[in-house]
C-alpha positions in Angstrom: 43.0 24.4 239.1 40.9 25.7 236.3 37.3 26.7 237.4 37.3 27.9 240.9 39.4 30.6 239.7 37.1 31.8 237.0 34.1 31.6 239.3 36.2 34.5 241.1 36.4 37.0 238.5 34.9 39.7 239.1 31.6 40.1 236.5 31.5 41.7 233.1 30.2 44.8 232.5 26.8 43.9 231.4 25.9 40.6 231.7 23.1 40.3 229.7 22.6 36.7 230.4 20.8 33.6 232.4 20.3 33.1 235.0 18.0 35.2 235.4 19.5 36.1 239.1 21.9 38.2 237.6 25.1 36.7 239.2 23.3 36.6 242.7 21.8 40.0 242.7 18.3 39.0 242.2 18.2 35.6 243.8 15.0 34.5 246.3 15.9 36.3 249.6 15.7 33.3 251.9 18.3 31.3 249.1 20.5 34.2 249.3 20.1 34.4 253.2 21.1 30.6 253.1 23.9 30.7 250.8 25.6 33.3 252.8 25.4 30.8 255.6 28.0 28.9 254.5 27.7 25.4 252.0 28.4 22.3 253.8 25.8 22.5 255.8 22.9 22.2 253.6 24.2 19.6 250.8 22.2 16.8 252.8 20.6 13.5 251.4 16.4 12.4 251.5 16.2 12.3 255.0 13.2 11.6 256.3 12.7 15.4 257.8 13.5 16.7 254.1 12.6 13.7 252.0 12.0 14.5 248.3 9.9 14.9 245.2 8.5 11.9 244.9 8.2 11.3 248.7 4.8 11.3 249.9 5.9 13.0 253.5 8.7 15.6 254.5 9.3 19.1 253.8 9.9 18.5 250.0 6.1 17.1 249.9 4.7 20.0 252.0 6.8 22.5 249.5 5.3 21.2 246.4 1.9 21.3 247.9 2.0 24.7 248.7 3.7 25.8 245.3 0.9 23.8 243.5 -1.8 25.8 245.6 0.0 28.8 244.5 0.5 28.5 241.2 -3.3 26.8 240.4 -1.8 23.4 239.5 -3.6 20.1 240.4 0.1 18.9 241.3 3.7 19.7 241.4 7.2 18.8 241.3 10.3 20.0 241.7 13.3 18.9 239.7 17.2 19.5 240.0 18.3 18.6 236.3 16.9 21.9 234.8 14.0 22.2 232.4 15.3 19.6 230.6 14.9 16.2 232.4 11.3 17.6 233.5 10.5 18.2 229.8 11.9 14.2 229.4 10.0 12.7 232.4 6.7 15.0 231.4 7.1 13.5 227.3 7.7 9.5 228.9 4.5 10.3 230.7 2.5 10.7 228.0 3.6 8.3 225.5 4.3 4.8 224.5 7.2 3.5 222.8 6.1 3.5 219.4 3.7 6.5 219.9 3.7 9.2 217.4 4.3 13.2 219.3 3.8 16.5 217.2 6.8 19.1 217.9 7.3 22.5 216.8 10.4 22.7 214.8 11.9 25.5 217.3 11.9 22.5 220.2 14.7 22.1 222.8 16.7 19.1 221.9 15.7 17.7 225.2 12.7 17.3 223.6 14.5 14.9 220.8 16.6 13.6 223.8 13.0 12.3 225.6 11.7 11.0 222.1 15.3 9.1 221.5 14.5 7.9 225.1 11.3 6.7 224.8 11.6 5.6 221.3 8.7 7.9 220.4 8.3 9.1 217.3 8.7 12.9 216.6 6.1 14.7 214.1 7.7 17.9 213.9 5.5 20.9 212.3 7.0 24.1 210.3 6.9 27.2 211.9 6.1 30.8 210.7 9.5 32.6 209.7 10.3 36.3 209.9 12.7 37.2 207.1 14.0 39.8 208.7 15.9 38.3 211.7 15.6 34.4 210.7 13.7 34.0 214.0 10.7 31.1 213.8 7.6 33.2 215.1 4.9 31.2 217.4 2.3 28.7 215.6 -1.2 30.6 214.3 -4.2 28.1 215.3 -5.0 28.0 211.8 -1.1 26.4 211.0 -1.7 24.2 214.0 -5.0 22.7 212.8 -3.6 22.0 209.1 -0.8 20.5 211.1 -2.9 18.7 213.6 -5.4 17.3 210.4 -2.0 15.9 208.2 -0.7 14.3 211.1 -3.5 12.7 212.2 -4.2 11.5 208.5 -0.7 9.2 208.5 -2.0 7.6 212.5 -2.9 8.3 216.2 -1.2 11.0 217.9 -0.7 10.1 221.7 0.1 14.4 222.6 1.0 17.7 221.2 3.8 19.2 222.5 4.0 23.8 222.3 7.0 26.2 223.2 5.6 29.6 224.8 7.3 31.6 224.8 10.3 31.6 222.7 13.9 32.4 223.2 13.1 35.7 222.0 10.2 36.4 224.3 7.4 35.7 221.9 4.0 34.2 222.9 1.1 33.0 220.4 -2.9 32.3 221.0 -1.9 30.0 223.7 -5.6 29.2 224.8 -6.6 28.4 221.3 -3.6 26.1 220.4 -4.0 24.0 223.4 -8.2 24.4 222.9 -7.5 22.8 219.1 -5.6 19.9 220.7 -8.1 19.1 223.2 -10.7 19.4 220.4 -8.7 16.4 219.1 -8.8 14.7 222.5 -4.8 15.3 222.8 -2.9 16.2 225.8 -0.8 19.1 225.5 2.8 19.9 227.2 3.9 23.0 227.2 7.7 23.5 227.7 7.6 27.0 229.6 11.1 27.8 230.8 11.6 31.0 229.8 7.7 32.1 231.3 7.5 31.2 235.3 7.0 35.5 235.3 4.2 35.3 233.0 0.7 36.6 234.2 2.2 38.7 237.0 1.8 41.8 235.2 -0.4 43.1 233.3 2.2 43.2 230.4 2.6 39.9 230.4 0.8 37.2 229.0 -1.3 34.4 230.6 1.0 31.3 231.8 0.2 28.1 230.3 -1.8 26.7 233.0 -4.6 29.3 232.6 -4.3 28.7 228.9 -5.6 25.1 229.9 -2.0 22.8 229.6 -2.1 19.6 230.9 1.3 19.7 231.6 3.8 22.9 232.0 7.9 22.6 232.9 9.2 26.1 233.9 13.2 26.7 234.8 13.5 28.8 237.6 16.8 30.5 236.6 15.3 31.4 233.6 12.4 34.3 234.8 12.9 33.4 238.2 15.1 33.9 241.2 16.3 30.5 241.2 19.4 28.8 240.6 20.5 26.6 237.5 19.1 23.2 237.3 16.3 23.9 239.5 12.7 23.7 237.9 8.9 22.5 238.0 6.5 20.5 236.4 3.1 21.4 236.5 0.1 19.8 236.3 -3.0 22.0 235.1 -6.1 21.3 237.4 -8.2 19.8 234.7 -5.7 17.8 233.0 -6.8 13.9 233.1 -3.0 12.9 233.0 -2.8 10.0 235.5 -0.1 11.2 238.2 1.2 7.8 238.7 3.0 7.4 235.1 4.1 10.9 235.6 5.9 10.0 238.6 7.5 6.5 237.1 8.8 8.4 234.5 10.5 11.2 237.0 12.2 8.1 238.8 13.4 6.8 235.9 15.1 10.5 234.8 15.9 12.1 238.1 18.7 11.9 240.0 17.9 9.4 243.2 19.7 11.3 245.4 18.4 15.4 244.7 20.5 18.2 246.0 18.4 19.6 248.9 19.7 23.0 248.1 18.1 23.0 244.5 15.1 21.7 245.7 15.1 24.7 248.2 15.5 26.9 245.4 12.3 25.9 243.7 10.8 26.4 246.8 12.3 29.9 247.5 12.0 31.2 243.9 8.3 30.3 243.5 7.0 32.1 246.8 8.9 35.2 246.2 8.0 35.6 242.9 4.3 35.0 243.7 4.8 37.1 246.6 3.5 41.3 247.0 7.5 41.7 247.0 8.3 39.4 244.4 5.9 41.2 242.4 7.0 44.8 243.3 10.8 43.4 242.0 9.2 41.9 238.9 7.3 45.4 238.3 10.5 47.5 238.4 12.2 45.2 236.0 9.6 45.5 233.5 9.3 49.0 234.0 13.4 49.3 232.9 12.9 46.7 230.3 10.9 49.4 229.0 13.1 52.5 229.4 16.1 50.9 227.9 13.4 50.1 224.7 12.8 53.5 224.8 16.2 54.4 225.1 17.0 52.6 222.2 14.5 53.4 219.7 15.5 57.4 220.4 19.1 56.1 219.6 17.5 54.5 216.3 17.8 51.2 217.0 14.4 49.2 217.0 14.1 46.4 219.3 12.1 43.8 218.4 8.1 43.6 218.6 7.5 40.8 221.8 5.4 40.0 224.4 7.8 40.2 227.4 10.0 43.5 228.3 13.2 41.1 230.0 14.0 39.5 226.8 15.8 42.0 224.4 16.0 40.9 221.1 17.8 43.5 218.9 17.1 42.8 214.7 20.8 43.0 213.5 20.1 42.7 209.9 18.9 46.2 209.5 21.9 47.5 211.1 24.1 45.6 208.4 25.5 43.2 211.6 26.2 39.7 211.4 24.7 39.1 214.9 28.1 36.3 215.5 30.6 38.8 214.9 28.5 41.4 216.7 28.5 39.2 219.9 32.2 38.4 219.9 32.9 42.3 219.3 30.4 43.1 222.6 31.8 39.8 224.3 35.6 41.5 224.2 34.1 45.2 225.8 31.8 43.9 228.7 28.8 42.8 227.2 27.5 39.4 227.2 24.6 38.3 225.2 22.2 35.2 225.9 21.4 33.8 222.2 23.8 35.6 219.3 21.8 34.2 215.7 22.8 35.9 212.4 20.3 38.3 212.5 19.4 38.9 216.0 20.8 39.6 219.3 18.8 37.9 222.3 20.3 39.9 226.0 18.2 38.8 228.9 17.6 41.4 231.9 16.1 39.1 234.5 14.8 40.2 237.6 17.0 43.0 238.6 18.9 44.4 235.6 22.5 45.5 235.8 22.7 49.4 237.2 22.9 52.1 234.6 21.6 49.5 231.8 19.3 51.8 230.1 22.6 54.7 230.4 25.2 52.3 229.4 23.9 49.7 227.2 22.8 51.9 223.9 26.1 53.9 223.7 27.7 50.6 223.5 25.3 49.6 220.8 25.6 52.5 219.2 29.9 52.5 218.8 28.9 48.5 217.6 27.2 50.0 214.6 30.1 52.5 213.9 32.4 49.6 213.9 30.9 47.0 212.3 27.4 48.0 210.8 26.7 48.8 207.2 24.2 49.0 204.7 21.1 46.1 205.6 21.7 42.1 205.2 19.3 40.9 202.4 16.6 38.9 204.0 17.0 35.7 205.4 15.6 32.7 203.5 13.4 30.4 205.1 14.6 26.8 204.9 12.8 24.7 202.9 11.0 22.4 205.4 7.7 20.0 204.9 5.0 21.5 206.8 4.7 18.1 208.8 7.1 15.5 208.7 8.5 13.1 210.7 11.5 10.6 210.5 11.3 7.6 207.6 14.0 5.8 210.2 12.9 5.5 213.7 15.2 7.9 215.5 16.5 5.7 217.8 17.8 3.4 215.6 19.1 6.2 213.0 21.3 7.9 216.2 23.0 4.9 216.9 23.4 3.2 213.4 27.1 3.4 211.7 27.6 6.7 210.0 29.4 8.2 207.6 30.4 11.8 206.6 29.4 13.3 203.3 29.8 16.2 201.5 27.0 18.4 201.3 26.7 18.7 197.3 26.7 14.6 197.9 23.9 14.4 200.5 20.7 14.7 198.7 18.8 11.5 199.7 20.8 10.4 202.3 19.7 9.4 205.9 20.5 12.2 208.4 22.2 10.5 211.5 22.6 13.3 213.6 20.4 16.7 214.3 21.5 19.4 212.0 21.1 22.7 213.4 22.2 25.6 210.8 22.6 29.2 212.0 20.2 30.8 210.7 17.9 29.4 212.3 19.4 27.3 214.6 16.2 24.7 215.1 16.2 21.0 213.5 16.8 21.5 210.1 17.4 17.5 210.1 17.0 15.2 212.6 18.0 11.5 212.8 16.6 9.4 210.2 14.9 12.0 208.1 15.5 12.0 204.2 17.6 15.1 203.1 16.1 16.2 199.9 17.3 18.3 197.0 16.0 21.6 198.1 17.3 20.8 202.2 20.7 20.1 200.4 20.6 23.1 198.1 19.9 25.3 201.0 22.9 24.3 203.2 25.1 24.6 200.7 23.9 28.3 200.0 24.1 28.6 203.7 27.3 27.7 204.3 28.5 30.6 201.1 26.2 33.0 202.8 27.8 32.4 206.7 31.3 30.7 206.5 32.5 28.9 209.1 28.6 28.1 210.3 27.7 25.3 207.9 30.1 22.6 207.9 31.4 21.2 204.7 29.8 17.2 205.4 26.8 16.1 206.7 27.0 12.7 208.8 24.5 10.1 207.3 23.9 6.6 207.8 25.8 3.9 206.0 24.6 2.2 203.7 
């Protein structure tokens, strides 16, 4: 056997990862209570006692009624495919095949997934860049309403989709994006996983429902105390979103037969989180979110600006670090990173951060930039992307058409057949059936002489 011995290890030294649990340590008291139980007993089927999410009766029902009260939301549901099938089933419930969606570039590909699904078509909008780490920074209202007016100037739009926060922990004008949509009579989805924390503390900012989303997906191992694959969708108490095409599209991407013990963890990581001792556990980790920045800025290295205190993100251009080879030269002593990029290092602390982080974790950071760091990377370039574009192949039919591979000096006004995700940035550079012009074509090949090994040498397009 391969995997149940790895599951034994014992832990790294700092893992810096998701879930945001911590390996167990900061799981919802009553899952951990139950999981020490023993597992065969609770891996049961819909029976009627239990029944599940789209059941109208049984404890599932009740659960999502009271987590709906909790949380604000004019309804709830809890999914066991993670974030992602939620984001899918929340996307199919707005749209129409053949409807046109505005994205931010910086989208999860479950995202493109639920669009390839639906045969919707994507209208993806540029993003702000920071030069400095190659990050995408949130939307401005101001880039949101050109975006929102050049769309809407090629057709209808049936929603807008946002992602708050980011990877990195960074959060916009929420309440003014989704206000500009609604001034265009859109319905806006909000793909939350990294925030079910947000608004609990007074450092934090205000979740997407109070920000007015129609619709909001959180993952509960992400900022919660809840296992992998378990999440929510949310709807926001004003939102006019009929809840019966929400619920045909859930059937359609759910599994039919949910584990009851991930449907127990949404349960168990919403109340504790909401709860005076969920709270109290989110308060201290904030509170050594900020010690270990602390720590780090007297050790003279500068974290970077965000809005939440459990998502680290550490600039390694300045430091003259290739964020890859950094991760793989932490990865070897201990330390394991959520999101290496090429200039920046993303380490989640979640809810109860590992002992002695704010002692251990700089002195480590400190001997990487003795044995790797030198003088600063130049500044990343932005790739050069349309402001709004979308595909001039319907993406369904450019995924599945015959394909060839080409080399990149070749490629310029070829059909991308498959998403092209460069590091930096990692984020749809291409996606199915969009044009790849000179300037996208010049940039990957400077790319790839810039971060060998990263960029491959061909691009796949579709045959002629």
């Amino acid at each position: 056997m391969a995997l149940l011995p790895r599951l034994r290890q014992r832990p790294p030294e700092l893992p810096l990862h998701l879930p945001a649990h911590g390996r167990g340590r900061a799981l919802a008291p009553g899952l951990r209570d139950l999981l020490r139980g023993g597992g065969a007993g609770w891996d049961l089927p819909e029976l009627p006692e239990i029944g599940g999410p789209l059941e109208p009766e049984g404890a599932v029902a009740e659960a999502q009624a009271a987590a709906a009260a909790l949380l604000g939301a004019q309804r709830c549901w809890f999914g066991v495919n993670g974030a992602s099938g939620l984001l899918q089933s929340a996307l199919l419930a707005l749209a129409n095949p053949g409807d046109r969606v505005l994205l931010p570039r910086n989208l999860h590909r479950s995202l493109l997934h639920g669009c390839l699904l639906g045969q919707l078509r994507p209208v993806l909008f540029d993003l702000p860049f920071d030069a400095a780490t190659g990050l995408w920074r949130p939307p401005t209202p101001e880039l949101l309403e050109a975006a929102l007016v050049q769309a809407l100037e090629a057709g209808p739009l049936a929603a807008v989709v946002l992602v708050s926060p980011s990877y990195q922990g960074l959060v916009g004008d929420l309440t003014e994006l989704i206000a500009l949509a609604h001034r265009h009579r859109l319905p806006v989805l909000v793909d939350e996983a990294h925030g079910a924390h947000l608004g609990l503390d007074p450092r934090l900012a205000a979740p997407a429902l109070a920000c007015g989303a129609d619709l909001v997906v959180q993952s509960l191992q992400k900022a919660a105390g809840g296992l992998a694959q378990s999440a929510v969708l949310l709807q926001g108490r004003a939102s006019t979103t009929e809840a019966e095409p929400i619920e045909r599209a859930l059937l359609w991407l759910q599994t039919s037969s949910p584990s009851a013990l991930l449907l127990a963890s949404a349960e168990a990581a919403l109340g504790h989180l909401h709860s005076p001792a969920g709270i109290r556990q989110l308060t201290r980790a904030l509170d050594r979110g900020e010690a270990l920045r602390h720590s780090l800025r007297r050790a003279g290295l500068e974290p970077l600006a965000n809005h939440d205190p459990l998502r680290l993100a550490l600039p390694t251009g300045p430091l003259g670090l290739n964020g890859l080879d950094a991760d793989a030269w932490l990865l070897a002593r201990g330390v394991i990173a959520e999101l290496p990029e090429p200039g920046c290092l993303t380490f989640c602390l979640g809810l109860k951060p590992p002992r002695a982080l704010e002692r251990r974790l700089p002195p480590r950071l400190l001997q990487l930039r003795a044995a790797l760091g030198g003088a600063p990377l130049p500044a990343f370039t932005p790739p050069p992307l349309p402001a709004v574009a979308e595909p001039e192949l319907p993406l369904e039919v450019a995924w599945r058409a015959p394909r060839r591979a080409v080399p990149l000096e070749e490629a310029d006004g070829e059909l991308a057949a498959e998403p092209l995700c460069p590091y930096p940035p990692g984020i749809p550079l291409l996606i199915p059936g969009e044009r790849i012009d000179g300037l996208r074509a010049a940039w990957l090949q400077e790319q790839r002489r810039l971060w060998p090994g990263q960029i491959a040498d061909t691009v796949s397009v579709v045959a002629r």
